[in-house]
N, C-alpha and C positions, 0 to 999 in steps of 0.2 A: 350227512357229510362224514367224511372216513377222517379221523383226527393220525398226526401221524404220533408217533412216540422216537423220543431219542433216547441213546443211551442213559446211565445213569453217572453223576460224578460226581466224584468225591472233593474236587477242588473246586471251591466257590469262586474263585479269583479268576483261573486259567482256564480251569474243564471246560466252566460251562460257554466261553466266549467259542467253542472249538465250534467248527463248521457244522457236524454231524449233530451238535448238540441245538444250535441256535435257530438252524432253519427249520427244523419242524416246530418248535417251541413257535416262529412267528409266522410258518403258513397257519397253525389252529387257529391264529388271533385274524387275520383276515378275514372277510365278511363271507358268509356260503354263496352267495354269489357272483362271487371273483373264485373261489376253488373252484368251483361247478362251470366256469365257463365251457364253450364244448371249441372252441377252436382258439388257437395261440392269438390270434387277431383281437379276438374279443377276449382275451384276459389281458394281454395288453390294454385295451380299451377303457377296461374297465380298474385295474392297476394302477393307469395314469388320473380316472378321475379320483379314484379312492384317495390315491396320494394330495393331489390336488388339493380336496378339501378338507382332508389332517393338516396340510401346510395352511390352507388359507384363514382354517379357524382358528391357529394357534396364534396368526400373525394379527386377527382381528381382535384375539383375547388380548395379546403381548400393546397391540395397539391404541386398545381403548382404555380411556379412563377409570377410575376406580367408579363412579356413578354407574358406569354400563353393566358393569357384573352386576 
């Protein structure tokens, strides 16, 4: 998988929220098979489950009792 690289910056605060900076910082953190999709439809497809199930485990961990951890 081709990782992309952003700029470099020097401000912790501001630089690094800059568009140029953030979006490749979180296409590398995406799974290779969401970069590798071969047509817009199925990286959308696959976009929406990813998301999906970051939101549904988070809301399962946020949800459940301290016993479940």
């Amino acid at each position: 998988m081709g990782l992309l690289s952003g700029p470099h910056t020097n401000l912790c605060t501001f630089g690094d929220r800059a568009f140029s900076v953030a979006a490749p910082t979180l296409w590398n953190l995406l799974p290779s098979k969401l970069c590798n999709a071969l047509s817009l439809d199925s990286f959308k497809k696959f976009l929406k489950i990813h998301l999906f199930n970051k939101a549904y485990s988070l809301l399962v961990y946020l949800s459940c009792p301290v016993s479940c951890v």
